[in-house]
N, CA, C and O atoms as CSV, one atom per row, in Angstrom:
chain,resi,resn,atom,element,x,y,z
A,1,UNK,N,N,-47.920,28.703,-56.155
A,1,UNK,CA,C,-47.409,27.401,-56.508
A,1,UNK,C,C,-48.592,26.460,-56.705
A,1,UNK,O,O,-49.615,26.718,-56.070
A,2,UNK,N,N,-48.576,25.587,-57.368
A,2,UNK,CA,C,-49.469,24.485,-57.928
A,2,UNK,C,C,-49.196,23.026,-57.901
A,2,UNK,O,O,-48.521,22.234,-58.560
A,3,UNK,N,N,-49.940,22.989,-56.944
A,3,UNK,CA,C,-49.544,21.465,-55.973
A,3,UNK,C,C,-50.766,20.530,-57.184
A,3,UNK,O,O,-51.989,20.594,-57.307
A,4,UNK,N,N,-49.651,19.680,-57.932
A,4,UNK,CA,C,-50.725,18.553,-58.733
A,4,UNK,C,C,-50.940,16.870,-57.715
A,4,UNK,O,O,-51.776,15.993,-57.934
A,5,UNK,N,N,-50.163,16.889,-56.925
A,5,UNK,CA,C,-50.406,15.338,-56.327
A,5,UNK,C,C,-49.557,15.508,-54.590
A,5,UNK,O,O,-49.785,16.673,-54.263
A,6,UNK,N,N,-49.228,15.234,-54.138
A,6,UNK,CA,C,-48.935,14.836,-52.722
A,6,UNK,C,C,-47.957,14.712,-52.719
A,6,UNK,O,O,-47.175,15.464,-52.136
A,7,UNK,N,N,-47.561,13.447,-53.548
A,7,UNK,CA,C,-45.989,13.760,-54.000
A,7,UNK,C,C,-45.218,14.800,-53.853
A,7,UNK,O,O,-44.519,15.215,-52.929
A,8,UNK,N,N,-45.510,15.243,-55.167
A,8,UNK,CA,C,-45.072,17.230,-55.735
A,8,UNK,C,C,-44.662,18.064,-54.465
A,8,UNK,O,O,-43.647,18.708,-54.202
A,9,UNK,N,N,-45.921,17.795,-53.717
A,9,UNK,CA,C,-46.128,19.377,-52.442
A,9,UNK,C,C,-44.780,18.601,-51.582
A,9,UNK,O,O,-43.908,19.425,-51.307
A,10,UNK,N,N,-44.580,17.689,-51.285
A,10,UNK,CA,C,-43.407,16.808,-50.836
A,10,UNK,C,C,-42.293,17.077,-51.232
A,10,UNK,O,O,-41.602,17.847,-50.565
A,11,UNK,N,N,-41.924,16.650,-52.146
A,11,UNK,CA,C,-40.651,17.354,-52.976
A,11,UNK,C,C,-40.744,18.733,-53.069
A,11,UNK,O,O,-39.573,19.112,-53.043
A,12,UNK,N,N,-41.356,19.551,-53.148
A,12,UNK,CA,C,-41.075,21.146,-53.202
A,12,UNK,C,C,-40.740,21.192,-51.754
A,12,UNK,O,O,-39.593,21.545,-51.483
A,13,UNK,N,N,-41.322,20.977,-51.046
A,13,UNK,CA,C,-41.042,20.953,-49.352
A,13,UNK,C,C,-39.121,20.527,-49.649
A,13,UNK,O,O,-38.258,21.330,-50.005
A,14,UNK,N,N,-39.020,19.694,-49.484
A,14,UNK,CA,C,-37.341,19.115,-49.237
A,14,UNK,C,C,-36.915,19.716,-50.531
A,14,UNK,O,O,-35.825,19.159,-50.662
A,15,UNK,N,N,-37.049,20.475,-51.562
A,15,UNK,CA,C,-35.948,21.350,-52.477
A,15,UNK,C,C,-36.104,22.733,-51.335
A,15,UNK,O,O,-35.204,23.559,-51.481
A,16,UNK,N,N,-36.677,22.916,-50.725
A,16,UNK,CA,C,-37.006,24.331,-50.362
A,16,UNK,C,C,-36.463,24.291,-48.476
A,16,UNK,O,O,-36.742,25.136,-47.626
A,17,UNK,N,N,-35.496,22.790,-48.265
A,17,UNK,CA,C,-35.138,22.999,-47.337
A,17,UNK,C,C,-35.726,23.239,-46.158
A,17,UNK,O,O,-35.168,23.769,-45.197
A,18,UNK,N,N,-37.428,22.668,-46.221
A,18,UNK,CA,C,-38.579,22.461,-45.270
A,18,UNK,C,C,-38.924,21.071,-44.963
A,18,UNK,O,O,-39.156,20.512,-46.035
A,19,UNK,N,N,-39.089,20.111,-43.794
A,19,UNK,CA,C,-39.562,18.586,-43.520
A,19,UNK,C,C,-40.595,19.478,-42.718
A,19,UNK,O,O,-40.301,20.579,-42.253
A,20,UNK,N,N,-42.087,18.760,-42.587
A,20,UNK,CA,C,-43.140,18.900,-41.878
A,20,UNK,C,C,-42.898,20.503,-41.423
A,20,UNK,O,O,-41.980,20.579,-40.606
A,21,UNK,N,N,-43.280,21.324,-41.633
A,21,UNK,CA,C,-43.199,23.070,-41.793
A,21,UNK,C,C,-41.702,23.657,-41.032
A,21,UNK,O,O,-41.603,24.883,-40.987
A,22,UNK,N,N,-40.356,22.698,-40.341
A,22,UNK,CA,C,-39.564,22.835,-39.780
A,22,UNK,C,C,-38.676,23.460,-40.608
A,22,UNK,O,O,-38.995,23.105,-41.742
A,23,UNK,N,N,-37.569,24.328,-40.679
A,23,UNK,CA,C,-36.307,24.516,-41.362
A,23,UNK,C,C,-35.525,23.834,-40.859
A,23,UNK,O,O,-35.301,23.788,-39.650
A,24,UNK,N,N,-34.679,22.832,-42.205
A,24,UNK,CA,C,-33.744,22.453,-41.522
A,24,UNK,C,C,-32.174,22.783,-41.460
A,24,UNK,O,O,-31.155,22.135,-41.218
A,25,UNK,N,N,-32.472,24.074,-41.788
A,25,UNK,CA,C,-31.295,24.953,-41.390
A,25,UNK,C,C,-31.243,25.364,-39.906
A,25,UNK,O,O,-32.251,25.717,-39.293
A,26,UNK,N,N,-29.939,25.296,-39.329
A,26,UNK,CA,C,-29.804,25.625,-37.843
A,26,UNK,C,C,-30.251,27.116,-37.476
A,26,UNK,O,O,-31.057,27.592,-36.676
A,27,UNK,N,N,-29.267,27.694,-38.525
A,27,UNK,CA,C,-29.590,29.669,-38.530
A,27,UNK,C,C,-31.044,29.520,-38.261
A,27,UNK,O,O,-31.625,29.655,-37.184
A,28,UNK,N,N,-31.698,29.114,-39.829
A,28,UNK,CA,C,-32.895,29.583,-39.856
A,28,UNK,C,C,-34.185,29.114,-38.901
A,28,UNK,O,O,-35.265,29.689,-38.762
A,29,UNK,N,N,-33.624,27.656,-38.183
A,29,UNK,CA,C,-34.269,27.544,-37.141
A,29,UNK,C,C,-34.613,28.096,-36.071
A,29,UNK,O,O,-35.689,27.968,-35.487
A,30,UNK,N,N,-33.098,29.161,-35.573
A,30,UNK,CA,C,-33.362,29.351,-34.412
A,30,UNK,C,C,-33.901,30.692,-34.988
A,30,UNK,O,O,-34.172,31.283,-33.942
A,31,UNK,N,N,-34.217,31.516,-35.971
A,31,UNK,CA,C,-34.674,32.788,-36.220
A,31,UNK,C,C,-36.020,32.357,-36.047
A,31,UNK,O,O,-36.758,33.075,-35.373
A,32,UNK,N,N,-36.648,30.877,-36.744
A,32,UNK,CA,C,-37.945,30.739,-36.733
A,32,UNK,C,C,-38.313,30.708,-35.010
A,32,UNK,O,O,-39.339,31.237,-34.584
A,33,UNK,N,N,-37.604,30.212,-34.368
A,33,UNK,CA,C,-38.253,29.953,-32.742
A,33,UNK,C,C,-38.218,31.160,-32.397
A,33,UNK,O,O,-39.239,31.434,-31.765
A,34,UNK,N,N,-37.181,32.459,-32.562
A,34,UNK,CA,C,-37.427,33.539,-32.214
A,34,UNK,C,C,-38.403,34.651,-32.133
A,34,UNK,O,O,-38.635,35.620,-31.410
A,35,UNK,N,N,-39.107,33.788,-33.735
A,35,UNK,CA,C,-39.935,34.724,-34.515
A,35,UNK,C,C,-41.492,34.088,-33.931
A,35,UNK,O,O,-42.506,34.786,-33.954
A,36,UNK,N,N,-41.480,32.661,-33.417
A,36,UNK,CA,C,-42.605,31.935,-32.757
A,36,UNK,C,C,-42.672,32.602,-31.399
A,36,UNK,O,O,-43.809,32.751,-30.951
A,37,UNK,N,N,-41.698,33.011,-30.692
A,37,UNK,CA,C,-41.595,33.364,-29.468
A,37,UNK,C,C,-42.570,34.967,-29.251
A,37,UNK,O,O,-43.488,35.289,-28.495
A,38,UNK,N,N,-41.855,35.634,-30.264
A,38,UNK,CA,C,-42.331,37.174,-30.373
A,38,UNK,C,C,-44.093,36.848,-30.895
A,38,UNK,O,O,-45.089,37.454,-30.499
A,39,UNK,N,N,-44.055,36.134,-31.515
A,39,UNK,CA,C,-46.136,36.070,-32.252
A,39,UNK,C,C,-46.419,35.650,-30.842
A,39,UNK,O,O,-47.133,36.496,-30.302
A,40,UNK,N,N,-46.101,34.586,-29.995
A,40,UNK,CA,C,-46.751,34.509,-28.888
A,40,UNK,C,C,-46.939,35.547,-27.966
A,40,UNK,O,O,-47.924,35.667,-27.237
A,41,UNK,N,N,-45.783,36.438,-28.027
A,41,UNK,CA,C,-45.577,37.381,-27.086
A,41,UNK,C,C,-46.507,38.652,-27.391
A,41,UNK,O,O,-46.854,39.464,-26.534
A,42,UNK,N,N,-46.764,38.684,-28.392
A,42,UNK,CA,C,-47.901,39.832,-29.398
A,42,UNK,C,C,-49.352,39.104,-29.088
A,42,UNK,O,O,-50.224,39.757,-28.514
A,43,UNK,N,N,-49.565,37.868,-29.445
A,43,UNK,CA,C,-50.872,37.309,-28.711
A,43,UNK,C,C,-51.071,37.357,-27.230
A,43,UNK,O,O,-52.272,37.328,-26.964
A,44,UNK,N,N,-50.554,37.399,-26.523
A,44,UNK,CA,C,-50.791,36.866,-25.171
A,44,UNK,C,C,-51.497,38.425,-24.753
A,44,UNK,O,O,-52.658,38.456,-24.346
A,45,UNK,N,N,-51.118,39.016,-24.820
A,45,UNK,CA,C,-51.678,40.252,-24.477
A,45,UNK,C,C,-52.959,40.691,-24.465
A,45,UNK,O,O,-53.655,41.032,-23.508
A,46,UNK,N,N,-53.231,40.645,-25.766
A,46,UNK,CA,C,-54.466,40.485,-26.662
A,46,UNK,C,C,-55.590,39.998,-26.320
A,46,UNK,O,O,-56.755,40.369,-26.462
A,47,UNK,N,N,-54.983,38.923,-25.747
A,47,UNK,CA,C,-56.173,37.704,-25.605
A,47,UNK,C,C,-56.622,38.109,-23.766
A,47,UNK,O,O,-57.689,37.764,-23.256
A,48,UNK,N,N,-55.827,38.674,-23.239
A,48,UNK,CA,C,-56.012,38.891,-21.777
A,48,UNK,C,C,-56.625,39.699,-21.638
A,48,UNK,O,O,-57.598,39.596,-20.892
A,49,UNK,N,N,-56.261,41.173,-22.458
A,49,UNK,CA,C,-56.920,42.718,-22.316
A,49,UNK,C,C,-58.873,42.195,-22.854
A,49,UNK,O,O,-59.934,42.504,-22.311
A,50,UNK,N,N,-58.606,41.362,-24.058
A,50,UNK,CA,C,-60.301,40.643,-24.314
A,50,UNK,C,C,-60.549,40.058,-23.156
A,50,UNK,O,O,-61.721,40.294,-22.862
A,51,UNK,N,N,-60.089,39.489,-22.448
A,51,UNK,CA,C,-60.349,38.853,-21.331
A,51,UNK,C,C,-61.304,40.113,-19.914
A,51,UNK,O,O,-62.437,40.226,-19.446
A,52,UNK,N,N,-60.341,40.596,-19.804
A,52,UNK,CA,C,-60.556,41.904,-18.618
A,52,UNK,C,C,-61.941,42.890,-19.402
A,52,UNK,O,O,-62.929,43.293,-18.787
A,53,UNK,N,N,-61.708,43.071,-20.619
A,53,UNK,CA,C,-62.662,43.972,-20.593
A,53,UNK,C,C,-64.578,42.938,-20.852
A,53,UNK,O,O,-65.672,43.463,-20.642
A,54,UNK,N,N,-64.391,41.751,-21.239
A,54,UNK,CA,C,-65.849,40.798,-20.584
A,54,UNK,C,C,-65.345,40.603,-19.771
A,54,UNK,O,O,-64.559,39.780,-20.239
A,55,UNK,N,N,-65.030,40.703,-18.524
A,55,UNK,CA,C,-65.057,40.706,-17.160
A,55,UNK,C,C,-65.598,41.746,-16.545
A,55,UNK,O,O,-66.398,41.545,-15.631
A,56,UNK,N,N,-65.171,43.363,-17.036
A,56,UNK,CA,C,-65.573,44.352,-16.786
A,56,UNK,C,C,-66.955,44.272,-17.133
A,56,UNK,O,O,-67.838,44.080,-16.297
A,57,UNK,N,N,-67.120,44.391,-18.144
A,57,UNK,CA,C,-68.797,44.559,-18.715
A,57,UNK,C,C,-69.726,43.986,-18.204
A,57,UNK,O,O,-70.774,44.628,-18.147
A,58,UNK,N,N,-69.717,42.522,-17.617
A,58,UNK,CA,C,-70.333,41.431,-16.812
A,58,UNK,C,C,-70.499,42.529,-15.694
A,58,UNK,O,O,-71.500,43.240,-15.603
A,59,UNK,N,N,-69.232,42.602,-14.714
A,59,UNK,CA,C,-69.666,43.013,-13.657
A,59,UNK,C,C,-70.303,44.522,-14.031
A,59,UNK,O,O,-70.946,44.966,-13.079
A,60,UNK,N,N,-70.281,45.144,-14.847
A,60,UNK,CA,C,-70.890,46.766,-15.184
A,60,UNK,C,C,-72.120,46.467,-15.505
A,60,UNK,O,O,-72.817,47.481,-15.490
A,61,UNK,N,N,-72.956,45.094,-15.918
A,61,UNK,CA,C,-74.195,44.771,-16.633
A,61,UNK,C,C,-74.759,44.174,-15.288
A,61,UNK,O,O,-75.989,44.158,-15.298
A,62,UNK,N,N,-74.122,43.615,-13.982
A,62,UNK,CA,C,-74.832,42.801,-12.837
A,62,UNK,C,C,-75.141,44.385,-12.124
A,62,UNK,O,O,-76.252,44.790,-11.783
A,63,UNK,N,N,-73.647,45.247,-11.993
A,63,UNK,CA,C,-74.237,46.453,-11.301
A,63,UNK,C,C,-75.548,47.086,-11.680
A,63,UNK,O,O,-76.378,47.458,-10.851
A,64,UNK,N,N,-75.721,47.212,-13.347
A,64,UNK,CA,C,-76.832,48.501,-13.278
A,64,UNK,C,C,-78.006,47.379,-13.074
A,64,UNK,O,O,-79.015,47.910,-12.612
A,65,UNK,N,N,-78.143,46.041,-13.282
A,65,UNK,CA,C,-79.242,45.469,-13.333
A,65,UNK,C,C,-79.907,45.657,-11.573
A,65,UNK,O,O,-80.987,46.200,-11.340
A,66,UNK,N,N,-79.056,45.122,-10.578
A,66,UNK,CA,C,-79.344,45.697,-9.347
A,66,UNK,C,C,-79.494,46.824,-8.996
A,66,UNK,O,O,-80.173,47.103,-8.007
A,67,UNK,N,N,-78.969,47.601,-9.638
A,67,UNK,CA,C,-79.089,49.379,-9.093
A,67,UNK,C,C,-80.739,49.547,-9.557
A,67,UNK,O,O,-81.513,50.070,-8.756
A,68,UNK,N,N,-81.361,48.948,-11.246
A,68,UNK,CA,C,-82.558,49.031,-11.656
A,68,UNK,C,C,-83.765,48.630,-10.927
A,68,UNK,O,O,-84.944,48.981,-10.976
A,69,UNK,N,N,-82.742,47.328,-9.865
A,69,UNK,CA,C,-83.904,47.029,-9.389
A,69,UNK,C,C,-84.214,47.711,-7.965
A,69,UNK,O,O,-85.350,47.844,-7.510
A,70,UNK,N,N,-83.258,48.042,-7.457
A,70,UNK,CA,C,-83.219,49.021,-6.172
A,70,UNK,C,C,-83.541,50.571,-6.391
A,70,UNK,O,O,-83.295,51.417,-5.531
A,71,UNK,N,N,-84.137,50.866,-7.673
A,71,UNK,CA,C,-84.516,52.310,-8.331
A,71,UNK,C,C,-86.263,52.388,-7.600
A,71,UNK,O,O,-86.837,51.306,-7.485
A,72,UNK,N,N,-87.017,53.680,-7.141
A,72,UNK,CA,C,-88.145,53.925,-6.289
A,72,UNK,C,C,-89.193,53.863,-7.805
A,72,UNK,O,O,-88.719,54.142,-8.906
A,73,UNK,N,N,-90.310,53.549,-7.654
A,73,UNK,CA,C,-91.065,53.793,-8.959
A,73,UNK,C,C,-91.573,55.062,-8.573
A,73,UNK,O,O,-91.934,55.559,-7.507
A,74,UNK,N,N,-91.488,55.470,-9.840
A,74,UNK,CA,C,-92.293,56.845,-10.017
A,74,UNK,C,C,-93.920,56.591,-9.838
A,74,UNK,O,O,-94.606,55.790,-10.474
A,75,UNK,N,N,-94.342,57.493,-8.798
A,75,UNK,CA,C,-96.224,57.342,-9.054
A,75,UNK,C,C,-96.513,58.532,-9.463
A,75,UNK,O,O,-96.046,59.516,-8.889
A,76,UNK,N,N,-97.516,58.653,-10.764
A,76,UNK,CA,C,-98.056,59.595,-11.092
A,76,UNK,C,C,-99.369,60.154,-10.427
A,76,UNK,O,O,-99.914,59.262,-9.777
A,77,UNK,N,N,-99.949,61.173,-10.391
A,77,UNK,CA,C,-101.129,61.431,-9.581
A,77,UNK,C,C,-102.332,61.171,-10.418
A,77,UNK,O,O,-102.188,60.904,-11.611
A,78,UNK,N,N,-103.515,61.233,-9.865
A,78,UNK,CA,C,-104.965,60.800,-10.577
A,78,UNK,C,C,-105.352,61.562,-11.385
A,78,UNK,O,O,-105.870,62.647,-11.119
A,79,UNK,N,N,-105.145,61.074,-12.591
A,79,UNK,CA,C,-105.764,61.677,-13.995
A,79,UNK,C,C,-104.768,62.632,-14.256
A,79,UNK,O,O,-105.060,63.698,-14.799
A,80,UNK,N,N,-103.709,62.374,-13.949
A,80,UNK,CA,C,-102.242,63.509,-14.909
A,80,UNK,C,C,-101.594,62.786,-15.978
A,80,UNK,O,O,-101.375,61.577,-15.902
A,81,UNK,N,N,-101.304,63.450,-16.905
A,81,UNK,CA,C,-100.963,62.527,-17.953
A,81,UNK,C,C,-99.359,62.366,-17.766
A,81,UNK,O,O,-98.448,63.122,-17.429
A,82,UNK,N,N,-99.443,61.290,-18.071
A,82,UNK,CA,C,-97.763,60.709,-17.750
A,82,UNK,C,C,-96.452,61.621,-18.357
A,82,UNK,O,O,-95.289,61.527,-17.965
A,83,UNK,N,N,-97.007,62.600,-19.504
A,83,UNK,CA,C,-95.861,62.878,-20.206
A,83,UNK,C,C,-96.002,64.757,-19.292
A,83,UNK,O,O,-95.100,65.593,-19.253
A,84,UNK,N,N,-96.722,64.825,-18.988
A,84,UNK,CA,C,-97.071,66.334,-18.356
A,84,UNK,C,C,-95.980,66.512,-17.547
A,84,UNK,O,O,-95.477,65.539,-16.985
A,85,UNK,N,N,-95.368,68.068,-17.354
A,85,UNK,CA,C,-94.642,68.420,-16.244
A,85,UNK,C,C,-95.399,69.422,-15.680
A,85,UNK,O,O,-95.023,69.971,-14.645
């Protein structure tokens, strides 16, 4: 569709049985709240499981950083080359 002025997009809105993105059909209202209800219900999930797994990783990135630092250093002996077994 090809919105020429403000107007226009206005009037296509109220031929098309839309005020400010609402239907103002009753049916089709309550299908739209139904249909708002279920997208929330499909997001919420989503956004939590992203949630838990940077939570996980944080605490999996504090563990190995302490475990690295509680690791013994290796000493090599005098004049062995580091890569030698």
């Amino acid at each position: 569709m090809l919105i020429l002025c403000p107007g226009q997009a206005a009037d296509n809105r109220q031929k098309a049985g839309v005020s400010n993105g609402i239907l103002l059909d009753p049916a089709g209202a309550v299908q739209q709240t139904w249909q708002e209800l279920e997208n929330q219900r499909q997001r919420q999930p989503g956004s939590m499981a992203y949630s838990d797994v940077f939570w996980l990783c944080a605490i999996l990135g504090v563990t190995l950083v302490v475990l690295v630092l509680l690791m013994k250093r290796s000493v090599a002996e005098t004049g062995e080359h580091i890569g030698a077994e």
